[in-house]
N, CA, C and O atoms as a DFTB+ gen file, in Angstrom:
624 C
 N C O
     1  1     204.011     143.544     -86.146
     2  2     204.097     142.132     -85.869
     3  2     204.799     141.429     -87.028
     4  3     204.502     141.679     -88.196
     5  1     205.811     140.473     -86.653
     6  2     206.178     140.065     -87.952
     7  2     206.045     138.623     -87.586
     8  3     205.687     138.150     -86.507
     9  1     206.412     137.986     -88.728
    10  2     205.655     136.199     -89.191
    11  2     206.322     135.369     -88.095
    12  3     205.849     134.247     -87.912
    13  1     207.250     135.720     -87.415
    14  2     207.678     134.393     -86.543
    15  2     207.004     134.905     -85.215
    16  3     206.756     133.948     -84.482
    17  1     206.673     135.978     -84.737
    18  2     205.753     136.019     -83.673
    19  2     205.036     135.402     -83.575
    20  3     204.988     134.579     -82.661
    21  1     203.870     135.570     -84.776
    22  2     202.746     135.051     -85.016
    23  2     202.875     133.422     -85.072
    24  3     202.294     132.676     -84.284
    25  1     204.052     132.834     -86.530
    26  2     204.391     131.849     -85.840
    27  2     204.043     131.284     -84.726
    28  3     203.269     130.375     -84.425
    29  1     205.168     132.390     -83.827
    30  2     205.091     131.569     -82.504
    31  2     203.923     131.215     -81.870
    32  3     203.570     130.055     -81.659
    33  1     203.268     132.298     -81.540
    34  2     201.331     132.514     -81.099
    35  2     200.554     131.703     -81.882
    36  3     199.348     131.661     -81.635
    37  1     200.949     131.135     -82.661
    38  2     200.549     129.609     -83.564
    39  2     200.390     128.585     -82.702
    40  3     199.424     128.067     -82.142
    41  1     201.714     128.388     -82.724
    42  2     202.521     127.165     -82.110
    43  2     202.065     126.946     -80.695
    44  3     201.748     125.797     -80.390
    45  1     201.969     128.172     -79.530
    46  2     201.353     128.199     -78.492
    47  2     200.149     127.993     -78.410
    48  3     199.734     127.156     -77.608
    49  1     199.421     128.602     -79.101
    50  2     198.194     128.434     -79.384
    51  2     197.316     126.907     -79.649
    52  3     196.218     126.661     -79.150
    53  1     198.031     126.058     -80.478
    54  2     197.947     125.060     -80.730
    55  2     198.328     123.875     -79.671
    56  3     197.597     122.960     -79.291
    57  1     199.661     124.150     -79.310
    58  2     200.019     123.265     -78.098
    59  2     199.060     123.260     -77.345
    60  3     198.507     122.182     -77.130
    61  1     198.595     124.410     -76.747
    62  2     197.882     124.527     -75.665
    63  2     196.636     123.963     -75.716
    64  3     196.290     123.357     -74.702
    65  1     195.710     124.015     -76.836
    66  2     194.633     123.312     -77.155
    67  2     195.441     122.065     -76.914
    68  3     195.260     121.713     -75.748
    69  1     196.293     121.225     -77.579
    70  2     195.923     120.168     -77.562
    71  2     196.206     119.638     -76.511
    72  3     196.065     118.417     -76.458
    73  1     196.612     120.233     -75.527
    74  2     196.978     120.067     -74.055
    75  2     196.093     119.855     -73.072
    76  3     196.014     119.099     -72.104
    77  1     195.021     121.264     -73.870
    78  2     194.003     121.138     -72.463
    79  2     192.812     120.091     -72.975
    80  3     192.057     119.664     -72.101
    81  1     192.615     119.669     -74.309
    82  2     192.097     118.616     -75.153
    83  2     192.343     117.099     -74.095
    84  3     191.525     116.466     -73.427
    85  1     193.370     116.960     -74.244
    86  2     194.270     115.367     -73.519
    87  2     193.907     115.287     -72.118
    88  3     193.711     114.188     -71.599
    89  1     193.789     116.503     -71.384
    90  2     193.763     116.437     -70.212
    91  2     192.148     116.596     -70.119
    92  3     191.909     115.827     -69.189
    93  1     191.152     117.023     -70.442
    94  2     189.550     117.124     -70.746
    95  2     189.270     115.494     -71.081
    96  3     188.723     114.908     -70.147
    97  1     189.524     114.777     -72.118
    98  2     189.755     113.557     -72.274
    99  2     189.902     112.638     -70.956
   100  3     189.168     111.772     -70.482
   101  1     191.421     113.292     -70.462
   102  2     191.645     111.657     -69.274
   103  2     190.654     112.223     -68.303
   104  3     189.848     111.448     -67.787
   105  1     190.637     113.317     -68.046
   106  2     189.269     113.537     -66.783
   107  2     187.924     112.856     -67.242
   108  3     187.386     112.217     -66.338
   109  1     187.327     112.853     -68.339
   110  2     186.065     112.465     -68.686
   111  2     186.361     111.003     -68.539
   112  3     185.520     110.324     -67.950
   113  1     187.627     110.335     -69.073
   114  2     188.000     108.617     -68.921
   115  2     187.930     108.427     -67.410
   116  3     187.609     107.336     -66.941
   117  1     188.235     109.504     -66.622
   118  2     188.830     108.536     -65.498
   119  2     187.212     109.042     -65.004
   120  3     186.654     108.019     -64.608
   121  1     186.759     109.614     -64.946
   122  2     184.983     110.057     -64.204
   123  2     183.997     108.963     -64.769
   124  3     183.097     108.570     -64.027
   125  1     184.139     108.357     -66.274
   126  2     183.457     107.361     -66.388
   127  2     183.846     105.755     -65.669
   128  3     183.088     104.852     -65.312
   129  1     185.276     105.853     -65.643
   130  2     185.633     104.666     -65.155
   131  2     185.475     104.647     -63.825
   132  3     185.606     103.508     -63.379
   133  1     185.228     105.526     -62.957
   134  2     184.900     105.850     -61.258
   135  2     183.568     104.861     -61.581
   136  3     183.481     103.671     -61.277
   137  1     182.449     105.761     -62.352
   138  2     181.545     105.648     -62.364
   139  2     181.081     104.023     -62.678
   140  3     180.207     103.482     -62.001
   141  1     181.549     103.560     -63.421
   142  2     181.661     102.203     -63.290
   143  2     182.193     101.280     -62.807
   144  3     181.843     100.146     -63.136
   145  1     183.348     101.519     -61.745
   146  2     183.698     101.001     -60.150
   147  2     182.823     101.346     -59.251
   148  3     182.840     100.600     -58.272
   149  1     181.939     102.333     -59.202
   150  2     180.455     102.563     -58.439
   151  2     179.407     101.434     -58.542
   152  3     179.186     100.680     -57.595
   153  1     178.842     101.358     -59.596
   154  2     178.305     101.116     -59.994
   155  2     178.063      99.264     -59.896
   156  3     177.039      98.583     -59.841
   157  1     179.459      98.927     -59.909
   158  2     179.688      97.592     -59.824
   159  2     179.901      97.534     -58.157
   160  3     179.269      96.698     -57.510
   161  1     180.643      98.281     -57.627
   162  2     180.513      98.203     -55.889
   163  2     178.637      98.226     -55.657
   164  3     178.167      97.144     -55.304
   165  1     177.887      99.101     -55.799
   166  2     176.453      99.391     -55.840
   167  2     175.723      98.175     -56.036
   168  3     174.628      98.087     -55.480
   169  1     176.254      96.965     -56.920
   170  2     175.444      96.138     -57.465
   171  2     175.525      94.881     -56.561
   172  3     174.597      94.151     -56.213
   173  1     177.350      94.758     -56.140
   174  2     177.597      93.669     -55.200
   175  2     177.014      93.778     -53.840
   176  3     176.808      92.786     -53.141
   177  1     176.672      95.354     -53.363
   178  2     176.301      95.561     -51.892
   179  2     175.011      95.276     -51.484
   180  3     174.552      94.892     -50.408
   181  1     174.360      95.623     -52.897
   182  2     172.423      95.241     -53.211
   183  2     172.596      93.920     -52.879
   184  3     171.816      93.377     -52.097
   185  1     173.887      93.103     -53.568
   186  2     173.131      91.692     -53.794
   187  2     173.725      90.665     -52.034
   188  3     173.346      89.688     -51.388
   189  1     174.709      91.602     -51.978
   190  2     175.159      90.961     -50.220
   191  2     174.328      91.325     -49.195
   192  3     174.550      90.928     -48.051
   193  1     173.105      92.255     -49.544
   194  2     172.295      92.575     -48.819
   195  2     170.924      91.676     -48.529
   196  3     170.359      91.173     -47.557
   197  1     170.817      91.737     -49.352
   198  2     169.671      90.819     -49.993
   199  2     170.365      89.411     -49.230
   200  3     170.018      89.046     -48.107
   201  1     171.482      88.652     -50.125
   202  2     171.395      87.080     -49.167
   203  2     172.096      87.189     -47.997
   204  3     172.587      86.195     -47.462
   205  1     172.239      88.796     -47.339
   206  2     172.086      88.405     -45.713
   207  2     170.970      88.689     -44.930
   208  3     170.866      88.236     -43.790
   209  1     169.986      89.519     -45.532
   210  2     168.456      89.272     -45.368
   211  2     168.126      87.924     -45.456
   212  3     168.060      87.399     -44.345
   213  1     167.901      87.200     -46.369
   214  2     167.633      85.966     -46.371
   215  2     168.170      84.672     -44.949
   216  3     167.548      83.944     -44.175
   217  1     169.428      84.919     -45.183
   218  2     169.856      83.782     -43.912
   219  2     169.513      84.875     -42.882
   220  3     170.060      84.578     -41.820
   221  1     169.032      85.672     -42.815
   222  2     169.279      86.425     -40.996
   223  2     167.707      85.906     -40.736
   224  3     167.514      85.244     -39.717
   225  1     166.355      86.240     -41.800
   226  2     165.482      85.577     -41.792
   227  2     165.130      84.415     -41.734
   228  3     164.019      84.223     -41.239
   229  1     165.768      83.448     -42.118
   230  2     165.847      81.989     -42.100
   231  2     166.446      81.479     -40.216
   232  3     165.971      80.572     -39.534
   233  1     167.406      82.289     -39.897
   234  2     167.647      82.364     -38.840
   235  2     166.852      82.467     -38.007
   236  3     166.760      81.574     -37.164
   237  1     166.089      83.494     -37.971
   238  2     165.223      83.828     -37.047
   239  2     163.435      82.775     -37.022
   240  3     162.773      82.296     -36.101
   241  1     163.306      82.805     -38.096
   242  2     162.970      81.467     -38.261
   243  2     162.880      80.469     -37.698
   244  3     161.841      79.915     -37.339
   245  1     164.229      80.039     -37.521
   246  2     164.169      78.667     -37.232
   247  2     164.524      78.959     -35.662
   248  3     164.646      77.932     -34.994
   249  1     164.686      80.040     -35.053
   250  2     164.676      79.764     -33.595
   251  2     163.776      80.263     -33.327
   252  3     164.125      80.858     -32.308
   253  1     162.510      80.558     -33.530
   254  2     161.175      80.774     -33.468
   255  2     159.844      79.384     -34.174
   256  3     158.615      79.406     -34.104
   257  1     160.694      78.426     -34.746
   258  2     160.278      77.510     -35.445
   259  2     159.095      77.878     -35.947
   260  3     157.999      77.493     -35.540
   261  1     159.333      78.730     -36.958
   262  2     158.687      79.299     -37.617
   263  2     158.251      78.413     -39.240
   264  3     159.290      78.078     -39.809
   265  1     157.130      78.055     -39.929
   266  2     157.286      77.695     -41.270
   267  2     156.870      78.931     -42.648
   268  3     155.690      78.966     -42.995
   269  1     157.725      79.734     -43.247
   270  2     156.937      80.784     -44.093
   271  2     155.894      79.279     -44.869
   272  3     155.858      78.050     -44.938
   273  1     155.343      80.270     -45.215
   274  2     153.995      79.949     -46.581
   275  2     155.516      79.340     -47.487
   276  3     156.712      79.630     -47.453
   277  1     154.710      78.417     -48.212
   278  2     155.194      77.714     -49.187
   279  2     155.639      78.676     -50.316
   280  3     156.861      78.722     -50.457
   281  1     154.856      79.516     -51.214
   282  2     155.453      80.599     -52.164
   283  2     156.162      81.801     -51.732
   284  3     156.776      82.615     -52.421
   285  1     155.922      81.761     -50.157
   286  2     156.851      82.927     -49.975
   287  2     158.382      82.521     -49.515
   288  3     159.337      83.289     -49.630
   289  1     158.449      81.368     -49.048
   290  2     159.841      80.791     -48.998
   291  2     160.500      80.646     -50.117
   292  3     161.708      80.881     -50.166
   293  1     159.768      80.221     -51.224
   294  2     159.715      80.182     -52.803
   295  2     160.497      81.079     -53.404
   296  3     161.451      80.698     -54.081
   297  1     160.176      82.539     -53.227
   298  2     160.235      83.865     -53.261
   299  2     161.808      84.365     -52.743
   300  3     162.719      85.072     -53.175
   301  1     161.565      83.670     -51.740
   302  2     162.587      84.569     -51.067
   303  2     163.722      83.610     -51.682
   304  3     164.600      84.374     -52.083
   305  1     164.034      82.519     -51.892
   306  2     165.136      81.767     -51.575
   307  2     165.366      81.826     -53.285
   308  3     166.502      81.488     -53.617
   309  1     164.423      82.219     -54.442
   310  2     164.815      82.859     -55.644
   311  2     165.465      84.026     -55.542
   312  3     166.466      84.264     -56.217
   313  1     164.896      84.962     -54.585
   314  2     165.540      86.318     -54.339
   315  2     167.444      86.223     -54.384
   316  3     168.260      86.850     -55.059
   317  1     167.593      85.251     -53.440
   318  2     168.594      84.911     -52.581
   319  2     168.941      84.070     -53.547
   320  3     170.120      84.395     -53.683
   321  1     168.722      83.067     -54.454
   322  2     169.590      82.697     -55.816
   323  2     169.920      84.063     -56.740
   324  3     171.031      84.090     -57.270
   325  1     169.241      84.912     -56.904
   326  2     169.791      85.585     -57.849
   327  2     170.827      86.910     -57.276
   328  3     171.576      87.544     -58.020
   329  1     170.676      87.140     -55.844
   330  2     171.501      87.721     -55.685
   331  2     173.292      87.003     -55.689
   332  3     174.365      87.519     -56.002
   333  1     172.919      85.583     -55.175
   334  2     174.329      85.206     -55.437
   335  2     174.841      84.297     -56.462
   336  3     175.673      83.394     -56.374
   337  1     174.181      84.722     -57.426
   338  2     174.417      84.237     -59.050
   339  2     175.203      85.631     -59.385
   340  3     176.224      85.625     -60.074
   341  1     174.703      86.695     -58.898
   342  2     175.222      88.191     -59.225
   343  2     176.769      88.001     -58.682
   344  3     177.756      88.398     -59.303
   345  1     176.795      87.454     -57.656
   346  2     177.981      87.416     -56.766
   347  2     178.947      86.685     -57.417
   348  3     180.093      87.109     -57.562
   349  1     178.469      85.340     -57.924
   350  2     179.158      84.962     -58.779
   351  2     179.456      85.208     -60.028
   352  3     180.394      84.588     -60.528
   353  1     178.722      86.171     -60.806
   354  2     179.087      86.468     -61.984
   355  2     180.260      87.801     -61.731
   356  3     181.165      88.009     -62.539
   357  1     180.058      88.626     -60.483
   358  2     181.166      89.487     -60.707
   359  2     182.243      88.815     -60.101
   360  3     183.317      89.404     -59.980
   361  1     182.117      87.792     -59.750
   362  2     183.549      87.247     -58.793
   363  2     184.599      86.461     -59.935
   364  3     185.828      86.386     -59.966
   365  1     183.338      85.818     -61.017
   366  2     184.057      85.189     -62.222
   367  2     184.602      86.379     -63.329
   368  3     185.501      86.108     -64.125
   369  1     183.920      87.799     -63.286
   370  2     184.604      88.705     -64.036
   371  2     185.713      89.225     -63.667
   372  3     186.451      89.708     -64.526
   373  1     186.119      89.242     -62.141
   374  2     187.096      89.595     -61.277
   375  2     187.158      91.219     -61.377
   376  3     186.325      92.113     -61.525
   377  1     189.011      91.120     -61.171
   378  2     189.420      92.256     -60.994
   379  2     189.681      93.232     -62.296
   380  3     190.734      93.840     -62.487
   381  1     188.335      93.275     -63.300
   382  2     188.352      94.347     -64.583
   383  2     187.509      95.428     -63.578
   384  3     187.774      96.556     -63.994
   385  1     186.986      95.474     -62.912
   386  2     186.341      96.818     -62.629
   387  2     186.344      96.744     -61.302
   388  3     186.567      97.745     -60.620
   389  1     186.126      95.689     -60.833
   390  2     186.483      95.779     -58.976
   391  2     187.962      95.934     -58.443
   392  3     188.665      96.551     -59.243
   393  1     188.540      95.573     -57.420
   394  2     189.720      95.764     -57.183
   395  2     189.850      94.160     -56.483
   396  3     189.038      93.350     -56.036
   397  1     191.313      94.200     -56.654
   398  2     191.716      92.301     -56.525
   399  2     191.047      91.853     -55.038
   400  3     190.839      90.676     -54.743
   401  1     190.824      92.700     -54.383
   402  2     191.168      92.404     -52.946
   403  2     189.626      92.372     -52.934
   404  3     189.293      91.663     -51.985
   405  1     188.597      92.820     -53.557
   406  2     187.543      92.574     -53.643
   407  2     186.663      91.457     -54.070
   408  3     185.609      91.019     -53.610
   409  1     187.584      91.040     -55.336
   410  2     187.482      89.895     -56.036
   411  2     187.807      88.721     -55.133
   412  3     187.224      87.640     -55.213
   413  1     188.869      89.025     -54.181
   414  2     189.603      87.678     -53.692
   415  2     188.658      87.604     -52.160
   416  3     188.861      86.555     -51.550
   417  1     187.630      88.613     -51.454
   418  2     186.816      88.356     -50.641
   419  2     185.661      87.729     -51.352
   420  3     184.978      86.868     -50.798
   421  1     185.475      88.060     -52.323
   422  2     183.954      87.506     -52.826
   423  2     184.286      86.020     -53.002
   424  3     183.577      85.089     -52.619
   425  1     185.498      85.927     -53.654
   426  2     185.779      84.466     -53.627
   427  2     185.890      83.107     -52.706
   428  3     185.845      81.892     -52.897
   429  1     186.099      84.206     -51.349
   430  2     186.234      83.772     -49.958
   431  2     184.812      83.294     -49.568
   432  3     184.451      82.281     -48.969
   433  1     184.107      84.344     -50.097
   434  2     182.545      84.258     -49.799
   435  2     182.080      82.611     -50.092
   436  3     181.458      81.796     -49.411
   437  1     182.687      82.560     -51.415
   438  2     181.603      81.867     -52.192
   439  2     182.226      80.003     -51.289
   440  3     181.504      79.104     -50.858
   441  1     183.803      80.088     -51.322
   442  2     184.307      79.340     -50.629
   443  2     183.485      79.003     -48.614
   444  3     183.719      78.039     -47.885
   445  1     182.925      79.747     -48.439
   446  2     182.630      79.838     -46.706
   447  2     181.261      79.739     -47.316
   448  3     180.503      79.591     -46.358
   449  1     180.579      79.747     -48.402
   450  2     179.317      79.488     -48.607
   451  2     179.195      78.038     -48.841
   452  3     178.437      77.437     -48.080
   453  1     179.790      77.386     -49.735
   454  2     179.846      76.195     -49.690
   455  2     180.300      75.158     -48.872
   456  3     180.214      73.995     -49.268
   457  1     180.710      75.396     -47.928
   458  2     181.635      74.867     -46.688
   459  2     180.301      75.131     -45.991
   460  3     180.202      74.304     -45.085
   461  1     179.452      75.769     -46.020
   462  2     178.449      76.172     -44.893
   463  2     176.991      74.851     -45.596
   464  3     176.203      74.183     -44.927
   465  1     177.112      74.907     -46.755
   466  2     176.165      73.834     -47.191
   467  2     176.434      72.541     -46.717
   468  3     175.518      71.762     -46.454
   469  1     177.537      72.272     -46.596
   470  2     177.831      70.793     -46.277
   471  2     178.112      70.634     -44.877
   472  3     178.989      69.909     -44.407
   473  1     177.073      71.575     -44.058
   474  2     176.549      71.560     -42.540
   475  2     175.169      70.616     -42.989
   476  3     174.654      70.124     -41.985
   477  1     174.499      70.276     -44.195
   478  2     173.623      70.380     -44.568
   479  2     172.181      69.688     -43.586
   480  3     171.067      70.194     -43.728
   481  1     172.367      68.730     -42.807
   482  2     171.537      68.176     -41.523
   483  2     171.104      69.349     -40.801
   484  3     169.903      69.307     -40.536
   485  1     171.658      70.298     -40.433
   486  2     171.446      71.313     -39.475
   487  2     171.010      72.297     -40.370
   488  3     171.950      72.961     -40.807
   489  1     170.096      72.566     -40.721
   490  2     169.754      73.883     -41.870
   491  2     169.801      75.182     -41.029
   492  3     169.939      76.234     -41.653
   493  1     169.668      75.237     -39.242
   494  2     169.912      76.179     -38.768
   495  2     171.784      76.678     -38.174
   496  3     172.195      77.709     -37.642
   497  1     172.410      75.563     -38.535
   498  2     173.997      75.987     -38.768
   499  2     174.450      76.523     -39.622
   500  3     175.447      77.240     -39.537
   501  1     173.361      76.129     -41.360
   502  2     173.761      76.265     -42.493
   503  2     173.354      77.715     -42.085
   504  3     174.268      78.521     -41.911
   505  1     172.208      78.072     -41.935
   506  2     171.784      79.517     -41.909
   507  2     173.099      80.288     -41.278
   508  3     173.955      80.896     -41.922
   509  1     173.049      80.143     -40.145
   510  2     174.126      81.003     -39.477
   511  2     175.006      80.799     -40.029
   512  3     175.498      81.918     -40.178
   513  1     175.933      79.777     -40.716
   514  2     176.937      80.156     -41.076
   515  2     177.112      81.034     -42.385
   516  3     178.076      81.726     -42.713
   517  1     175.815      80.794     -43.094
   518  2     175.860      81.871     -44.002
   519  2     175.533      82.811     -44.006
   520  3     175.396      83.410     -45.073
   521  1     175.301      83.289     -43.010
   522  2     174.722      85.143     -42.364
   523  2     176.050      85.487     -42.063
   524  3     176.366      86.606     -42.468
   525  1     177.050      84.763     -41.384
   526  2     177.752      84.635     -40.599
   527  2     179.043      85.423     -41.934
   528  3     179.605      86.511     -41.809
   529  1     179.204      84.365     -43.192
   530  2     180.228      84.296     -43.911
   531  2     179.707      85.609     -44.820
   532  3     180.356      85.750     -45.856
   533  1     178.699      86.538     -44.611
   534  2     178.083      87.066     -45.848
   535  2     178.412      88.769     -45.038
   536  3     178.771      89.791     -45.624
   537  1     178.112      88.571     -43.388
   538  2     178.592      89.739     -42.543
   539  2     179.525      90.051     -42.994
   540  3     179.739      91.239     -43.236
   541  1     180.428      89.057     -43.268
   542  2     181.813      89.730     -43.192
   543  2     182.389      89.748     -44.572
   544  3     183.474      90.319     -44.685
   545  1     181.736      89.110     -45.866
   546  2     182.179      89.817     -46.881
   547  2     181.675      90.796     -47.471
   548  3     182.000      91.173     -48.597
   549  1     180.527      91.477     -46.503
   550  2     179.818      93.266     -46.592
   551  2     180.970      94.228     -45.874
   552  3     181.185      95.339     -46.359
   553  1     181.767      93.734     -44.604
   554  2     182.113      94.590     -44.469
   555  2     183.668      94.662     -45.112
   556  3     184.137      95.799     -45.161
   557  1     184.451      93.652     -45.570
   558  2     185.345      93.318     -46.486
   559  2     184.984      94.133     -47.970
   560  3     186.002      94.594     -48.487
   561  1     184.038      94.323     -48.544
   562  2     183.743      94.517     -49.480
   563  2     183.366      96.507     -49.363
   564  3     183.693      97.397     -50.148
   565  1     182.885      96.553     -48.561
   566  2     182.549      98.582     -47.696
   567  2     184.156      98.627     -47.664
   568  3     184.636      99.260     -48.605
   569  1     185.016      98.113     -46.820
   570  2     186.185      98.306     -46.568
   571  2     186.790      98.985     -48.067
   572  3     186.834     100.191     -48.307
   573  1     187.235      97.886     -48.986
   574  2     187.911      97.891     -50.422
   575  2     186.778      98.925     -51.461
   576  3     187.250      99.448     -52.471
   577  1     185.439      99.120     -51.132
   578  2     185.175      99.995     -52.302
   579  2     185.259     101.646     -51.619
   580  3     185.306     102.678     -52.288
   581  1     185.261     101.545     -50.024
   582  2     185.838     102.746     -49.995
   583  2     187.076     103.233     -50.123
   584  3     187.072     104.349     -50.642
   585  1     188.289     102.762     -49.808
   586  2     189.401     102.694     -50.509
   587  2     189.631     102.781     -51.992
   588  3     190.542     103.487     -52.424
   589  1     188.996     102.227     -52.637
   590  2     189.149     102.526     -54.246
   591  2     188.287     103.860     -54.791
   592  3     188.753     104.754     -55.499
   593  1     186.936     103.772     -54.292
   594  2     186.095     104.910     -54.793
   595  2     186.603     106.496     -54.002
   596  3     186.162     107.616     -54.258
   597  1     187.390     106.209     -53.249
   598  2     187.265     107.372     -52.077
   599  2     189.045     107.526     -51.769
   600  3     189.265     108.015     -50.662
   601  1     190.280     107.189     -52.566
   602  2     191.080     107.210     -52.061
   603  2     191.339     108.135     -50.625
   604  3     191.866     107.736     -49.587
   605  1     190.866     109.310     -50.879
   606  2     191.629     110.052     -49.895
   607  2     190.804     109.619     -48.593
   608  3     191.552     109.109     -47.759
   609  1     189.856     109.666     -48.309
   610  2     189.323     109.017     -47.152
   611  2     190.047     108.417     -45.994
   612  3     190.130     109.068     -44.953
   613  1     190.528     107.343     -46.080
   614  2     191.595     107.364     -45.184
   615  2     192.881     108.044     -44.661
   616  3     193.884     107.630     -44.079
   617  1     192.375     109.490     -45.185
   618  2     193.092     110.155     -44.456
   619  2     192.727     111.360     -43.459
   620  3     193.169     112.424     -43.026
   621  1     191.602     110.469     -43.379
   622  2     190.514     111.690     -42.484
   623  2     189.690     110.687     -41.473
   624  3     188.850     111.145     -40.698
């Protein structure tokens, strides 16, 4: 064996580590960053769940003219503030971990939520319209995080 072989078997040797190094790296970057487009899809679906529980209950409710107990209406309609305080805090963080098109339904949301308050005489219009506006930014929102979390999916 002489020195520029070895050399060489150096040089290969080395490349190659730092090759399969870079590429070990972007896999672990891009598996954490999935994981936290999960995670943030996971958090918005809890919380669109939750305040369409709320108006579907309020709904039903009121065409049953129903009155909950005083602390449990209490309860629930805190529930239903903090899920769409959530809504709004990822809608004001935007598109760093969600995807635009996600950001720009939640925004829609929050727009068809407030448009639905200023039914405000009819609290059973307000309801429906916010069951109504919340249906469809669950399935707006399923739509875009399966597309992002799942590229290939739509192709099956």
């Amino acid at each position: 064996m002489n020195w520029q072989q070895i050399g060489a078997e150096a040089v290969i040797t080395v490349l190659a580590a730092v090759v399969a190094v870079r590429l070990s790296l972007a896999s672990f970057y891009s598996q954490k960053w999935w994981e936290r487009k999960a995670e943030a899809y996971s958090e918005i679906m809890s919380a669109l769940s939750r305040m369409e529980r709320y108006a579907f209950v309020a709904c039903i409710e009121m065409e049953q003219s129903k009155q909950p107990a005083a602390d449990i209406a209490k309860q629930r309609y805190a529930e239903y503030q903090e899920a769409r305080n959530r809504i709004e805090h990822v809608t004001s963080i935007g598109a760093f971990v969600i995807s635009t098109a996600t950001a720009l339904h939640l925004s829609a949301l929050r727009e068809e939520l407030e448009a639905a308050a200023n039914l405000e005489p009819d609290w059973y219009q307000v309801a429906y319209a916010e069951h109504s506006a919340v249906l469809k930014a669950i399935e707006a929102v399923r739509t875009a995080a399966r597309a992002e979390l799942y590229p290939w999916y739509r192709f099956f």
